[in-house]
C-alpha positions in Angstrom: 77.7 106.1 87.3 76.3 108.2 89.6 76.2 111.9 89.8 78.7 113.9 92.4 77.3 116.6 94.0 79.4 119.9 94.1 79.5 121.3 97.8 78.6 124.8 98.5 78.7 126.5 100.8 81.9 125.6 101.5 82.3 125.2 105.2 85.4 127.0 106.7 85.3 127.2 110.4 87.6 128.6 113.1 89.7 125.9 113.3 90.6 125.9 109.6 91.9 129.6 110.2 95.5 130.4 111.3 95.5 132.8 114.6 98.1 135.9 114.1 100.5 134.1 116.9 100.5 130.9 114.7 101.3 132.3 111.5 103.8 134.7 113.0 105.6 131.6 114.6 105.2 129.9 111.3 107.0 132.2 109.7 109.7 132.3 111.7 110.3 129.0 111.2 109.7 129.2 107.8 106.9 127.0 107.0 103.6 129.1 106.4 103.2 127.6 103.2 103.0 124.3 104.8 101.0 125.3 107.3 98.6 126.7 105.1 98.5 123.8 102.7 97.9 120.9 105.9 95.0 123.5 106.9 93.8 123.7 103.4 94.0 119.7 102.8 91.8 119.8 106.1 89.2 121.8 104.9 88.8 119.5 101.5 88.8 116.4 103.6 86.0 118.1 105.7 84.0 119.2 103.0 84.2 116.0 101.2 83.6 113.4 103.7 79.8 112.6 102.3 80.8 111.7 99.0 80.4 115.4 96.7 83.9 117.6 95.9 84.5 120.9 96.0 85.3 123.5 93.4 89.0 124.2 93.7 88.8 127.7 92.6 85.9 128.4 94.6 87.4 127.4 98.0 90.6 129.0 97.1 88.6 132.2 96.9 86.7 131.6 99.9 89.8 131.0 102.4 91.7 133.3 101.2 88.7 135.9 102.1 89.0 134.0 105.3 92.6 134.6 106.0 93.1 138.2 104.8 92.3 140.2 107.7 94.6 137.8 109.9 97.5 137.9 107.5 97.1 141.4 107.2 97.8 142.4 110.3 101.2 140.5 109.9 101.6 142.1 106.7 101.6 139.2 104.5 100.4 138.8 101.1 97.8 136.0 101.0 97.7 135.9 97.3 101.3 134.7 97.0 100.9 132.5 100.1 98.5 130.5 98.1 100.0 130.5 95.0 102.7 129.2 96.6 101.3 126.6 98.7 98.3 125.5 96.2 98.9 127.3 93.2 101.6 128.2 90.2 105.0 128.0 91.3 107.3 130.2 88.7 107.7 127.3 86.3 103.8 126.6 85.9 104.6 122.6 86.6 102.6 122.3 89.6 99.6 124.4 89.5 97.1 123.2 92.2 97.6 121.4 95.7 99.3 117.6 95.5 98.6 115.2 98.2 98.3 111.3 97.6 95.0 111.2 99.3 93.7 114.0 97.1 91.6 113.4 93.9 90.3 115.4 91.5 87.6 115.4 88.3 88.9 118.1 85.9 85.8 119.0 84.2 84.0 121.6 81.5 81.5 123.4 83.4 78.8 122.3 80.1 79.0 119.4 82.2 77.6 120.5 85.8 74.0 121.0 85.7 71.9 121.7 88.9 75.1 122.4 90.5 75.6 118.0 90.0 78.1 116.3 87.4 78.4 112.7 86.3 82.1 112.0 86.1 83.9 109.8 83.8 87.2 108.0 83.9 88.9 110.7 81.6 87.9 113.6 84.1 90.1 111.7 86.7 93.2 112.8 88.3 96.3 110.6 86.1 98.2 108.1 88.5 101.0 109.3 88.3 100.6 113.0 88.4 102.9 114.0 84.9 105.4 117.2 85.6 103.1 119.2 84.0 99.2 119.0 84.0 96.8 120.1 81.8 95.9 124.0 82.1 92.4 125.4 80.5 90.8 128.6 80.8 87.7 126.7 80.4 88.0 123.2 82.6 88.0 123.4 86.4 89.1 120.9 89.1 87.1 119.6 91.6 88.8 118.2 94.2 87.8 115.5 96.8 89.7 113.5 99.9 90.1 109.5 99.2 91.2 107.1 101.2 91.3 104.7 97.9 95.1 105.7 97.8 96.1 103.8 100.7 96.9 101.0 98.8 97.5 98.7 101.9 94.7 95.9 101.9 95.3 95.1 105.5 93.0 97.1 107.1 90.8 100.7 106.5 92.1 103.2 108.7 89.8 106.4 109.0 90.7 109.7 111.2 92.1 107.0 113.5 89.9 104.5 113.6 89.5 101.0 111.9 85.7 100.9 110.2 84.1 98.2 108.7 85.5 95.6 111.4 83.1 94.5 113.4 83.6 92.6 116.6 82.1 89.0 116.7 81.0 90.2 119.8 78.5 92.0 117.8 74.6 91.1 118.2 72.9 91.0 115.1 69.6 89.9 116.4 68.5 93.3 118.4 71.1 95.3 116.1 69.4 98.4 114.8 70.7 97.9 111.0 68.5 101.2 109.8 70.9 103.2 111.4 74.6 101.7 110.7 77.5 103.7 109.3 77.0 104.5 105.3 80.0 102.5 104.2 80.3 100.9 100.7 83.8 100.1 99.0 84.2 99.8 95.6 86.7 97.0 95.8 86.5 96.0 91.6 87.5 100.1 91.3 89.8 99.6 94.5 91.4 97.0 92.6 92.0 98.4 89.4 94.0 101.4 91.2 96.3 99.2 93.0 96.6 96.9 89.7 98.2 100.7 88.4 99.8 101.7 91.4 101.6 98.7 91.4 102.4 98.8 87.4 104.0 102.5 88.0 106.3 101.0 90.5 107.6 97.8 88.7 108.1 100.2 85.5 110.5 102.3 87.8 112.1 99.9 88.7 112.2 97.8 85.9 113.7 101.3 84.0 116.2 101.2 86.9 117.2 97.5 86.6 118.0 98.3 83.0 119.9 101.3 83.4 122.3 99.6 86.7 123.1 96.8 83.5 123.8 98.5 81.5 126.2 100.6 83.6 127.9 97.6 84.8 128.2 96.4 81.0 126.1 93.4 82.0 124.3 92.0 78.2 121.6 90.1 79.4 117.9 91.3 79.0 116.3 92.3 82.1 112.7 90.6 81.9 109.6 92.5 83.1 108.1 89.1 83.9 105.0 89.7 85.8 103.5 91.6 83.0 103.1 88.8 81.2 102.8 86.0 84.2 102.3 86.7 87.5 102.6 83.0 89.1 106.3 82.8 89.7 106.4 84.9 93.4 108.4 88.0 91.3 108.0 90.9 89.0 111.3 91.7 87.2 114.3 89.3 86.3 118.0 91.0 86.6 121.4 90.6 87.3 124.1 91.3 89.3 128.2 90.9 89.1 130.4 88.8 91.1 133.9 90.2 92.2 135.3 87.5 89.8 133.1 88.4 86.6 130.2 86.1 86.4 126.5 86.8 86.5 124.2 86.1 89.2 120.5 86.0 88.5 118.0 88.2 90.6 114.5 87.7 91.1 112.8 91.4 91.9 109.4 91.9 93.4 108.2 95.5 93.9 106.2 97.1 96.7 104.3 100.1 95.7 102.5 102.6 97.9 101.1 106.2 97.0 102.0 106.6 100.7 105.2 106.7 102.6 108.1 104.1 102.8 106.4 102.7 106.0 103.4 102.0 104.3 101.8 98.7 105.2 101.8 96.4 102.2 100.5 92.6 101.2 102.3 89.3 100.4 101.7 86.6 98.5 101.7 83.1 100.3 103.6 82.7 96.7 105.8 85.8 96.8 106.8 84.8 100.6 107.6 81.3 99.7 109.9 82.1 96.2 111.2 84.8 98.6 112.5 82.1 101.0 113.6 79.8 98.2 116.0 82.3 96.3 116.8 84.4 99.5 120.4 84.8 98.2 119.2 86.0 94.9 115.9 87.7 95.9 115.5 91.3 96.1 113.1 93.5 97.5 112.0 97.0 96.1 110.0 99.3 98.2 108.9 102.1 96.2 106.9 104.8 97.7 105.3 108.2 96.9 104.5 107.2 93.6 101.6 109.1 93.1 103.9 111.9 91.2 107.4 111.2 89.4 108.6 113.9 91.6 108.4 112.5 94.5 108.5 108.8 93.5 111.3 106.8 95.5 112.7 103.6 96.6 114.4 101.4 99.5 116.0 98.4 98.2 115.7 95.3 100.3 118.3 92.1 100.3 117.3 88.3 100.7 113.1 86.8 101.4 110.2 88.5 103.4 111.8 87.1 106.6 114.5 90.0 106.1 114.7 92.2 110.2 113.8 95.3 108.3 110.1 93.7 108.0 107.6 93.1 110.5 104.5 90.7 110.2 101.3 91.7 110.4 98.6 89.4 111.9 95.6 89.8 109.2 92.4 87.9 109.2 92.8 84.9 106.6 89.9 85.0 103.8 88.6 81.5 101.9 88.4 80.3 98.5 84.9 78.3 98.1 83.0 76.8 95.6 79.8 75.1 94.8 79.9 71.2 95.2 78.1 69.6 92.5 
């Protein structure tokens, strides 16, 4: 793998810095922290966008030099600002900045040499985040903006714009190719983070399946099937009660997304078509913010894919080849 360059400086411009009038309104309304944080995401995104990470403790330092003589004149204490908005909070479980699109290596400075560190798959930020990470005197994060986290396969979305579609329009004769966007996904990594995305998700729900079963004194295993098989168009096998006491079956398939619950998402020509079949005995998990198990929830969806709540997207069809021989 290769090595990731550290950034420094740090850029921090203007824009990244609060006016007194802002914060003071901020404040009123009781979201400074917040504020700070978006701005503070910003600056990592910024920083980040060729590829190397920045030293968490270092930009830390270096806004909040930026921001004291602006918050001082409001009289407020940067320090705790922070703390609160990227640091400790009083029970030490959250102790830097959490944002699905934010990775981190957590590394022992023995590694970093000419201000460059080869990562490994250890130093990486867990998926998802535990209530209480790993604190060291000696290891420091540093942290870098993904867009690996959208977990939608649709369509790359970046500050607004889709990249890496180009129009057929295009003319590749008199194209000048020495000078086209640097952009190269990783799509066996890609893959392997959705593959665990999407295992957090059908484990919650799976845990959730078990528990309703139980509750409704239901004694029939709930099956985790897709962990074993993933041909039959669903993920977990469960139950329900009629008002007269028998058991239904339920087929469960699970949508997982580090993002929010309108997160776009992929279907199976399978999934769609067992979806259709057992409509009256299909159900549909959407699980989102699943990057930490605090913030990890769900919508539960009744009946196939055709279901009003869901809206089609029109996505370019890819092809299966092979070689004729």
């Amino acid at each position: 793998m290769n090595r990731i360059k550290i950034k420094t400086p740090i850029l921090i411009t203007e824009e990244d810095i609060l006016c007194l009038d802002d914060i003071i309104i901020a404040r009123q309304q009781n979201n400074l922290e917040a504020k700070i944080r978006d701005k503070f995401i910003g600056i990592i995104k910024k920083n980040t966008s060729d590829g190397s990470v920045v030293k968490l403790v270092d930009l830390k330092n270096d806004y909040q030099d930026k921001l004291d003589s602006v918050l001082s004149e409001a009289n407020i204490d940067i320090t705790q600002i922070l703390k609160n908005s990227i640091g400790s909070n009083k029970d030490n479980k959250t102790h830097l900045v959490r944002h699905k699109n934010l990775d981190w290596y957590y590394i022992d400075p023995s590694q970093v040499k000419e201000n460059t560190f080869t990562p490994c798959e250890q130093d990486r930020k867990p998926i998802p985040l535990p209530e209480e990470l790993e604190r060291s005197k000696i290891k420091k994060y540093y942290m870098y903006y993904t867009f690996d986290y959208d977990d939608s396969p649709i369509v790359e979305i970046i500050n607004g714009k889709k990249e890496n579609i180009i129009s057929y329009d295009t003319d590749y004769i008199s194209m000048d190719f020495s000078k086209i966007i640097k952009s190269k996904v990783d799509y066996i990594e890609k893959q392997k983070k959705s593959l665990k995305i999407g295992e957090i998700g059908e484990k919650y729900i799976y845990n959730l399946e078990v528990k309703l079963c139980e509750k409704l004194g239901i004694q029939k295993q709930v099956i985790w099937v897709s962990k074993e098989n993933d041909k039959y168009g669903f993920d977990i096998l469960s139950y329900r009660k009629n008002p007269d006491g028998t058991i239904n079956r339920v087929f469960i398939e699970v949508k997982t997304t580090t993002g929010g619950l309108s997160s776009k998402f992929f279907v199976s020509e399978n999934e769609h078509k067992i979806s259709l079949k057992y409509k009256d005995n299909y159900y549909i998990y959407r699980v989102y913010n699943s990057s930490d198990l605090k913030t990890i929830d769900h919508e539960l969806f009744e009946g196939g894919f055709d279901n009003p709540a869901f809206r089609k997207i029109k996505i370019e069809k890819t092809f299966l080849y092979e070689v004729c021989t």
